[in-house]
FIDOMAR-79918 format. One record per atom (N, C-alpha, C): atom name; x, y, z; residue in three letters. Coordinates in Angstrom, 1 decimal. Each point is the difference from the previous one (the first is absolute). Layout:
FIDOMAR-79918
(CA,(X,Y,Z),ALA)
...
***
This chain:
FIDOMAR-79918
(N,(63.5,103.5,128.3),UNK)
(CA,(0.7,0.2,-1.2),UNK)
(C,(-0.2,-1.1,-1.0),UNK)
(N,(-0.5,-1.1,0.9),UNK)
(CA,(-0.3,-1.1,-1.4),UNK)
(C,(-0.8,0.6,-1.2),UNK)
(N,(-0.9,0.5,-0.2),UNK)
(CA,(-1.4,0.7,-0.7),UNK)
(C,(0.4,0.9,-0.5),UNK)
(N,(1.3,0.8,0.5),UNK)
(CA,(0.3,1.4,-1.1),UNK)
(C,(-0.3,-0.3,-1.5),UNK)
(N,(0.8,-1.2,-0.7),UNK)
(CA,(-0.4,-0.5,-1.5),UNK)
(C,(-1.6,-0.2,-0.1),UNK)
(N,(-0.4,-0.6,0.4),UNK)
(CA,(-1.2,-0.5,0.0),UNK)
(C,(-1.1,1.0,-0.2),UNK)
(N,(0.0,0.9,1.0),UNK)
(CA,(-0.7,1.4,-0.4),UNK)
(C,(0.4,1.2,-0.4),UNK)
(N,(1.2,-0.2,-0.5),UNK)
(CA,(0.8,1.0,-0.8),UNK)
(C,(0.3,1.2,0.7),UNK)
(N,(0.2,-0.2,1.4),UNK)
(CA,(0.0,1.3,0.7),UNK)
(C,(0.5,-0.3,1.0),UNK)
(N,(0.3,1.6,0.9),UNK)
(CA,(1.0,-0.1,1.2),UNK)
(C,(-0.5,-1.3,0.8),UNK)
(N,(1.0,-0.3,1.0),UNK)
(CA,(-1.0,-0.9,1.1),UNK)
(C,(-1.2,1.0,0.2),UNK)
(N,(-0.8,-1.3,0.9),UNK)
(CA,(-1.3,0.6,-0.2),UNK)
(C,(0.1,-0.2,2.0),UNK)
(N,(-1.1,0.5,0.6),UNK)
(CA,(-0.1,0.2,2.0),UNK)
(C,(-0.1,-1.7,0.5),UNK)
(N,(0.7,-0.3,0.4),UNK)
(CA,(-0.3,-1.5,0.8),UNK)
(C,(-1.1,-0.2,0.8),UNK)
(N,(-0.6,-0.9,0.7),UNK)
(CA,(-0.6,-0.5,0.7),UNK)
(C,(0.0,0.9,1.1),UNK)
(N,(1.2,-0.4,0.6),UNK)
(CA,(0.5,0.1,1.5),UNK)
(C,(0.4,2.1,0.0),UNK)
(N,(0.2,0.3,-1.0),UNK)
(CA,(0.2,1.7,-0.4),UNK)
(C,(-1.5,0.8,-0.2),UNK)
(N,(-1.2,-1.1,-0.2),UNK)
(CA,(-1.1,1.0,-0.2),UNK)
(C,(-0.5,-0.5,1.3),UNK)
(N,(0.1,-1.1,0.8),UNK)
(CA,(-0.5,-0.6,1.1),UNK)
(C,(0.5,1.3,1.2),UNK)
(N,(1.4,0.1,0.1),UNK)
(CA,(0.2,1.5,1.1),UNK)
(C,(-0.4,1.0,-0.3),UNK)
(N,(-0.3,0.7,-1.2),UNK)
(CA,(-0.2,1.3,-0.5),UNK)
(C,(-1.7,0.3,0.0),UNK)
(N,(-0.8,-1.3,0.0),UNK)
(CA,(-1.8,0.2,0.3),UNK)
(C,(0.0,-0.7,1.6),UNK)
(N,(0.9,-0.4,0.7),UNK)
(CA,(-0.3,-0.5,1.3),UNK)
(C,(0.2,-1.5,0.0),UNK)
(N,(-0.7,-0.6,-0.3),UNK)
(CA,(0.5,-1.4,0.1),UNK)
(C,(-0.3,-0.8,-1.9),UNK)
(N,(0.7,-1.1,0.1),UNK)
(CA,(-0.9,-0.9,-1.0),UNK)
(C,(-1.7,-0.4,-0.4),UNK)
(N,(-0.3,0.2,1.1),UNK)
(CA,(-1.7,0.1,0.7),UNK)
(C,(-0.9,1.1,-1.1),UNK)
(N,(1.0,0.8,-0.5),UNK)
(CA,(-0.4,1.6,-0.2),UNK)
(C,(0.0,0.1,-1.9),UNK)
(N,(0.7,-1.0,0.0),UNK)
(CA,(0.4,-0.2,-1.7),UNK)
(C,(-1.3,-0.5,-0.8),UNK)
(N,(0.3,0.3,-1.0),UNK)
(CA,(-1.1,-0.9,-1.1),UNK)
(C,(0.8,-0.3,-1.3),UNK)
(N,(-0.2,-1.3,-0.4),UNK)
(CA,(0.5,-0.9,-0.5),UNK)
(C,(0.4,1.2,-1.3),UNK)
(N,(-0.6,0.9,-0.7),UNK)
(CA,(0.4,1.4,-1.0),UNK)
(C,(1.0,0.4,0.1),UNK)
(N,(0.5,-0.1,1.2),UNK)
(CA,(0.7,0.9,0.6),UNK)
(C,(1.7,-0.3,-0.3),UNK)
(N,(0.2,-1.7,0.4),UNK)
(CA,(0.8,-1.0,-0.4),UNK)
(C,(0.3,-0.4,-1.0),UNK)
(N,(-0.9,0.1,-0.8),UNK)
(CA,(-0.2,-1.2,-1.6),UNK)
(C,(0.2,0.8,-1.0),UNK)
(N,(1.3,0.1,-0.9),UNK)
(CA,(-0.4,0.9,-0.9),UNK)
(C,(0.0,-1.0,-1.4),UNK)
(N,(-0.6,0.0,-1.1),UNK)
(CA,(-0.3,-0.6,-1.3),UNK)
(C,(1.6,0.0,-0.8),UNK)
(N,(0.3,-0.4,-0.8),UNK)
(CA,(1.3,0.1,-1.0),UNK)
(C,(-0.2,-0.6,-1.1),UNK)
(N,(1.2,-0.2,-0.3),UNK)
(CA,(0.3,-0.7,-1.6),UNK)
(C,(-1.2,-1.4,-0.2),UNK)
(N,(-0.9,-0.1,-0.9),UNK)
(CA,(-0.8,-0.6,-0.2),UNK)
(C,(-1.0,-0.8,1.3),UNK)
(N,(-0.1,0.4,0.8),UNK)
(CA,(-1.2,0.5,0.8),UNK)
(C,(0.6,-0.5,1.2),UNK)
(N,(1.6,-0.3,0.4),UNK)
(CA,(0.9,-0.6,1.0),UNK)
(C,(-0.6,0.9,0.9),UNK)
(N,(-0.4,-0.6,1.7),UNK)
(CA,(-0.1,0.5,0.7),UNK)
(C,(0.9,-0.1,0.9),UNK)
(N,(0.3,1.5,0.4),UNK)
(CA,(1.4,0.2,1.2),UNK)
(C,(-0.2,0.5,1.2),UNK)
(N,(0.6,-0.8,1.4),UNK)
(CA,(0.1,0.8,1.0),UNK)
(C,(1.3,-0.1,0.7),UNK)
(N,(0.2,0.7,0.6),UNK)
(CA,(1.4,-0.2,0.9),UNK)
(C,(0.1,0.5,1.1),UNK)
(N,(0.4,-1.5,0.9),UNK)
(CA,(-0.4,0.4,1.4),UNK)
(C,(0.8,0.4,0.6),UNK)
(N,(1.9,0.6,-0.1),UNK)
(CA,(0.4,0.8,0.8),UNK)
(C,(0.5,-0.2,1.3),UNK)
(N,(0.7,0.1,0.7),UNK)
(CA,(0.7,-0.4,0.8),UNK)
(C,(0.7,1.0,0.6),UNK)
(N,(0.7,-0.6,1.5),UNK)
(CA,(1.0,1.2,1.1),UNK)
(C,(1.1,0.4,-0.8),UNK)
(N,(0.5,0.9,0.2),UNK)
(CA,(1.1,0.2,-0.2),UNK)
(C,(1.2,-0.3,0.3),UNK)
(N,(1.0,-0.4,-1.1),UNK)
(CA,(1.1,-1.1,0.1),UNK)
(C,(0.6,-0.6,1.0),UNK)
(N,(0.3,-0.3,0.7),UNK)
(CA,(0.4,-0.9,1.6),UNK)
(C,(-1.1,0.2,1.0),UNK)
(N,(-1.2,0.5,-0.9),UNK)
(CA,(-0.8,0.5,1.6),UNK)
(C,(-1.4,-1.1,-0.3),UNK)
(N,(-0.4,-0.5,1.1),UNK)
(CA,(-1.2,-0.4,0.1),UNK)
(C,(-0.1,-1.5,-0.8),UNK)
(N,(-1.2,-0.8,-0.3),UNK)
(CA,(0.3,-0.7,-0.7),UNK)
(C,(-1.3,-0.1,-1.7),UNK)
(N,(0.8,0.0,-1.5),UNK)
(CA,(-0.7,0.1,-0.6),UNK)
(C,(-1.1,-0.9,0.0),UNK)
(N,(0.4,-1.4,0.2),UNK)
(CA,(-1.1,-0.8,0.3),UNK)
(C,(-1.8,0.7,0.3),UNK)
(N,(0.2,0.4,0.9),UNK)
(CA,(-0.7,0.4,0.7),UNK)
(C,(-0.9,1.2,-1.3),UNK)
(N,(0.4,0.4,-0.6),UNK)
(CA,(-0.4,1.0,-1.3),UNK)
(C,(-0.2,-1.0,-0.8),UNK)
(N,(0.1,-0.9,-0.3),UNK)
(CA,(-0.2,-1.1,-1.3),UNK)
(C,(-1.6,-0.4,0.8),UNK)
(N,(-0.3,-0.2,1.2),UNK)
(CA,(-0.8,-1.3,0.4),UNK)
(C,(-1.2,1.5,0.2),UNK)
(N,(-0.3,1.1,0.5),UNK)
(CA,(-0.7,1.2,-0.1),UNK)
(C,(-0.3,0.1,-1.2),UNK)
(N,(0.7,0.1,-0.9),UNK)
(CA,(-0.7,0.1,-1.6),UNK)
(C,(-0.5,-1.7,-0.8),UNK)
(N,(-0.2,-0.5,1.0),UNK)
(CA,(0.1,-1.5,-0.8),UNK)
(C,(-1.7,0.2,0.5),UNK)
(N,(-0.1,0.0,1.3),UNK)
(CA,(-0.8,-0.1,1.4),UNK)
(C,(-1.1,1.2,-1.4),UNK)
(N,(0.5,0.8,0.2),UNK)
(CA,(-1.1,1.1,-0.3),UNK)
(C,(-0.7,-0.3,-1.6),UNK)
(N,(1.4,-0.2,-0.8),UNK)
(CA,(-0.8,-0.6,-1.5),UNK)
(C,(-1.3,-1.0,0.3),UNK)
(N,(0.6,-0.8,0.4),UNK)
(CA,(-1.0,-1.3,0.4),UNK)
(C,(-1.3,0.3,0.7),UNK)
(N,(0.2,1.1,0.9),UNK)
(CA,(-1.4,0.7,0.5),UNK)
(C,(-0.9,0.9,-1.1),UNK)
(N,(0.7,0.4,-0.6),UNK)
(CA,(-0.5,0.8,-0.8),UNK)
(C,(-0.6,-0.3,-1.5),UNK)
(N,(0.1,-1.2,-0.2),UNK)
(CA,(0.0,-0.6,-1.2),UNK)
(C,(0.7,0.1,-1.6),UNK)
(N,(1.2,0.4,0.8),UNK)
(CA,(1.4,0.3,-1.6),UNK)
(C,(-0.2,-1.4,-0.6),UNK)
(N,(0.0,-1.4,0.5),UNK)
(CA,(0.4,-0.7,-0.4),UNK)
(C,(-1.4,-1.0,-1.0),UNK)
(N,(-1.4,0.8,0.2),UNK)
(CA,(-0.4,-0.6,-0.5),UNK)
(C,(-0.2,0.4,-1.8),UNK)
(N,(-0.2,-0.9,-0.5),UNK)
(CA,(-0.1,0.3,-1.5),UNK)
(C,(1.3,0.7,-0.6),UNK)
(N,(0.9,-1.2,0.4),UNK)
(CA,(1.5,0.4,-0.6),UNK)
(C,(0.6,-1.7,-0.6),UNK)
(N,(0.9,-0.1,-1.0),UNK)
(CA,(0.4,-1.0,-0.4),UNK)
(C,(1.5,-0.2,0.5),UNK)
(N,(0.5,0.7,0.8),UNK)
(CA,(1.1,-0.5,0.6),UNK)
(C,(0.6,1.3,0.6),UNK)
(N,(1.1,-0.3,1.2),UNK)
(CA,(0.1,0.9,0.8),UNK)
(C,(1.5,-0.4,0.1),UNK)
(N,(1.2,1.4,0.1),UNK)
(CA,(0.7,-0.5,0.2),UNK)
(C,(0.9,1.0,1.0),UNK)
(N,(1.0,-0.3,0.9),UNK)
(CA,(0.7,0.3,1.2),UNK)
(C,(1.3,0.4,-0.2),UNK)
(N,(0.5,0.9,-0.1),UNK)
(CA,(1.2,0.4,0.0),UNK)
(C,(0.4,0.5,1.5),UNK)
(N,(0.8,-1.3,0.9),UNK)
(CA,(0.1,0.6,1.1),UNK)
(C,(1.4,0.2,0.4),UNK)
(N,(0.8,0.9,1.2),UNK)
(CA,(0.9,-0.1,0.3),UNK)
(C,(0.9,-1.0,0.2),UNK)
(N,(1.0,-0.1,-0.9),UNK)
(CA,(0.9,-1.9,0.9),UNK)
(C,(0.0,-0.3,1.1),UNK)
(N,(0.4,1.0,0.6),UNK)
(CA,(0.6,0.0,1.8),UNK)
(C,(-1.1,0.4,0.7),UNK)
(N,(-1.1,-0.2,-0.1),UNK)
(CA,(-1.2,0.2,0.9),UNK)
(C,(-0.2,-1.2,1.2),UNK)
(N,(0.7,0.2,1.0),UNK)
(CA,(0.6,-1.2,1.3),UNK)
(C,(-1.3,0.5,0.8),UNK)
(N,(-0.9,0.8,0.1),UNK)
(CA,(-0.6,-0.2,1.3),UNK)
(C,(-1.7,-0.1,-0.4),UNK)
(N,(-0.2,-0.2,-1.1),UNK)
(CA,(-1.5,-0.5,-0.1),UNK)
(C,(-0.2,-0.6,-1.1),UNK)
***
């Protein structure tokens, strides 16, 4: 939900929401994740268990893991993290 402003639109599919729905993260392509916005901001959101269940950690470090594989991060001037407060287990 961070990016709804940003791209002027509904949330957009997380990481970890298109990673179950094509089979694994393995299966994704960086398109798939990344959508463009308000002056050429690029957005992804990695998505997490559901509220008391599991640990989101673990959804932050999968979409971090996979940007980095994939090369989101190259030819960008700054990157920024909006993550859960209470994220205790990764």
């Amino acid at each position: 939900d961070s990016t709804r402003l940003i791209l002027n639109a509904k949330a957009q599919d997380t990481v970890l929401h298109l990673a179950a729905t094509e089979g694994s993260v393995e299966d994704l392509e960086l398109e798939d994740v990344l959508k463009v916005g308000y002056r050429g901001i690029k957005c992804v959101e990695s998505g997490g268990p559901e509220p008391g269940v599991g640990c989101a950690g673990r959804g932050v470090i999968t979409s971090i893991n996979f940007l980095e594989e994939n090369g989101a991060y190259n030819d960008v001037d700054y990157v920024s993290y909006d993550v859960l407060g209470d994220v205790v287990c990764g």
